[in-house]
C-alpha positions as CSV (number, residue, x, y, z in Angstrom):
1,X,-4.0,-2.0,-8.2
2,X,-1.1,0.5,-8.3
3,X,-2.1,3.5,-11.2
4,X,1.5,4.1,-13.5
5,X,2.0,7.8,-14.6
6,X,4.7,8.9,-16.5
7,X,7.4,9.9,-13.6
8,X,11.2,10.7,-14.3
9,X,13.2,10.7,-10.7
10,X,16.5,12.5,-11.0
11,X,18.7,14.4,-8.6
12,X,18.7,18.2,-8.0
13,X,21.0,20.4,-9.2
14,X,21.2,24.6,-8.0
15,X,18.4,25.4,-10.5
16,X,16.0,23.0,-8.8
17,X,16.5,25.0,-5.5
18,X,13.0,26.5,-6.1
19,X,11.3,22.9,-6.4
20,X,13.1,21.6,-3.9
21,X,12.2,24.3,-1.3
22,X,8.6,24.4,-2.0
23,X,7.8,20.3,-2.0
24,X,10.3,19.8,1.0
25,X,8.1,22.9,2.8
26,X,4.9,21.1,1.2
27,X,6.2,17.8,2.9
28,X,6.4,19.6,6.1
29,X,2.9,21.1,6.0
30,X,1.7,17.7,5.1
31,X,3.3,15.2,8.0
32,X,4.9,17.6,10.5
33,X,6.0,15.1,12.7
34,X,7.8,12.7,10.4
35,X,10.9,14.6,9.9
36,X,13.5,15.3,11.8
37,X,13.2,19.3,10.7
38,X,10.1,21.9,11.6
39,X,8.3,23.5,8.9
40,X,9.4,26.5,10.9
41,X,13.1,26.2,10.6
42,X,12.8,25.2,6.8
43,X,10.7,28.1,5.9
44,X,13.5,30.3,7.8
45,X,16.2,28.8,5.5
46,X,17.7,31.4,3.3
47,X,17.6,30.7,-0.6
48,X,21.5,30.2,-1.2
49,X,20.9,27.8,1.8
50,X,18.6,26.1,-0.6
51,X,20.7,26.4,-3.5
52,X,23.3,24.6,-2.0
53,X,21.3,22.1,-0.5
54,X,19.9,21.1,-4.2
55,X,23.3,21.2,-4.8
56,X,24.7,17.1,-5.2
57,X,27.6,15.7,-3.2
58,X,29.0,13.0,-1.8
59,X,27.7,13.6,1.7
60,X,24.2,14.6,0.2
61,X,21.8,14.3,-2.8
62,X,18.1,15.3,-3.0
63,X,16.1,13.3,-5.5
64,X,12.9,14.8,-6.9
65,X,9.9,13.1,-8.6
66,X,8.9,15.1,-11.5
67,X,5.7,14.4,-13.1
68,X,5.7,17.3,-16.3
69,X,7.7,20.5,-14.6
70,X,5.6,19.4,-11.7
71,X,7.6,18.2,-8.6
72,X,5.7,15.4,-6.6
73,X,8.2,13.1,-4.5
74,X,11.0,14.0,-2.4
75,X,14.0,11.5,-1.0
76,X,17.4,12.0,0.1
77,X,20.4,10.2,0.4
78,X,22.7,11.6,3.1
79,X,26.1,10.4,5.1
80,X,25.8,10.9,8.6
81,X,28.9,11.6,11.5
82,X,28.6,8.4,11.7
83,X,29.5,7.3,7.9
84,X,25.5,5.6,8.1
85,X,24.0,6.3,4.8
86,X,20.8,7.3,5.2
87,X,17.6,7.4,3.5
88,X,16.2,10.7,4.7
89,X,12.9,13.3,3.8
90,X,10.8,10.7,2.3
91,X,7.7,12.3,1.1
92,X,5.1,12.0,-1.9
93,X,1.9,14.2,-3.1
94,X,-0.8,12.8,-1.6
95,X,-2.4,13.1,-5.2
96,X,0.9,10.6,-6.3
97,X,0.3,8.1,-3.4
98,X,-0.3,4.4,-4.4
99,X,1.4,4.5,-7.5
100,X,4.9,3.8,-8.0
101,X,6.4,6.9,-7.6
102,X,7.9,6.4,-4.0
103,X,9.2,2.9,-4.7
104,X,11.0,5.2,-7.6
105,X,12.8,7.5,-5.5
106,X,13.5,4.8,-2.9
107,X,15.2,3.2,-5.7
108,X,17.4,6.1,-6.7
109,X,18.3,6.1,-3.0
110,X,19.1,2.8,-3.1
111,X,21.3,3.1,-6.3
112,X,23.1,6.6,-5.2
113,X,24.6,4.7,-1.8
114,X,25.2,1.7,-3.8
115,X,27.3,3.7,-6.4
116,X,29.2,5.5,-3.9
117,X,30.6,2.5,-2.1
118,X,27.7,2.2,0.7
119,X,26.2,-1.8,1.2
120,X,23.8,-0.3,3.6
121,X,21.0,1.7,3.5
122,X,19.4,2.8,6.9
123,X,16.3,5.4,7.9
124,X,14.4,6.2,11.0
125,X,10.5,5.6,11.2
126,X,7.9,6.6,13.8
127,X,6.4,3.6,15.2
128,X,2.7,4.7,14.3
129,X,3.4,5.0,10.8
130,X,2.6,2.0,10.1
131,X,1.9,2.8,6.0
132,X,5.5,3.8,5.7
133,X,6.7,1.3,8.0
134,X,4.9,-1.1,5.5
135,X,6.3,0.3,2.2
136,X,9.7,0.2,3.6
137,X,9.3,-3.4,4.7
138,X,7.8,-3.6,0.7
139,X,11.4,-2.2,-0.2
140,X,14.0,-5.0,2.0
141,X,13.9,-2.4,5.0
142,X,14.6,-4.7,8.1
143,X,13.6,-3.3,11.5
144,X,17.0,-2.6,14.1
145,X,16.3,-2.5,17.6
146,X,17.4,0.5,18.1
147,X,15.4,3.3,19.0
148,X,16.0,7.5,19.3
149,X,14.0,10.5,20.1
150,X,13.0,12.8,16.7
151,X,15.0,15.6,15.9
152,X,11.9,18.1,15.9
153,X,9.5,16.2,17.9
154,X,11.6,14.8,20.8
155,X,8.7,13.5,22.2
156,X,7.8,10.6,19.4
157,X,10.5,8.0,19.3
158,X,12.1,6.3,15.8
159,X,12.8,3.1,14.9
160,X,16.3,2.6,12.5
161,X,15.5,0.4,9.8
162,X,18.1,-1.1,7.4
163,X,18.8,-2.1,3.7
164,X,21.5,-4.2,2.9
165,X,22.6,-4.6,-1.0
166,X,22.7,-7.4,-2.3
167,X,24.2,-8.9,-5.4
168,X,20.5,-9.3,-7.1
169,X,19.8,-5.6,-6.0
């Protein structure tokens, strides 16, 4: 049974630096070897480098769950070199977990590449985490074969998994 709270997901804008700095830091703290980033090198991150990350583009939004004036989710939609856009910095409280707050964000994700022209929708997941492997596979996330050391942990290897959009998406 999945618990509903009242959640509104939006994107950040400058002002949301602070939010975004401290969940994407909590995030870190919390799984430190599920993103391709160290706690260490966020932390070191100046705030006008956080300013203009909450900052929206084309090549980059940061969605935030807010629950109140309370930030609780994390996701990013980002375009790589390689014009892949990507579903990156997936993250929940763990006091937010099992209700639908990450299928929220994912969503948002999913509707920010879709909007800017992208069909396809890929991310990169260690292969023991199996409860995200499962939520994405929840979400129409496919496994690739394809397979590449992590950024900060080059000793754990990640999986690519895809979305593609459909016309009932």
């Amino acid at each position: 049974m999945s618990l509903t709270v009242c959640i509104t997901i939006r994107p950040t804008a400058p002002l949301d630096w602070g939010a975004l700095k401290a969940i994407r830091l909590a995030a870190l703290l919390d799984a430190p070897t599920a993103f391709g980033v160290s706690h260490a090198s966020a932390a070191a991150q100046g705030d006008e480098e956080w300013q203009q990350r909450a900052s929206s583009s084309a090549q980059r939004t940061f969605f935030l769950a807010w629950h109140g004036e309370q930030a609780v989710g994390i996701a990013a939609q980002v375009v790589n070199s390689l014009q892949e856009c990507m579903l990156i910095a997936m993250w929940v409280d763990p006091a937010y977990r099992g209700m639908d707050v990450a299928a929220q964000l994912v969503h948002a994700v999913k509707q920010r590449a879709m909007a800017s022209g992208h069909r396809r929708l890929v991310l990169d997941v260690a292969a023991d985490n199996a409860r995200a492997a499962a939520f994405y596979r929840n979400q129409g996330f496919v496994f690739l074969p394809e397979w590449e050391p992590l950024a900060s942990h080059p000793h754990i290897q990640v999986q690519k998994m895809e979305w593609l959009a459909t016309d009932r998406n």
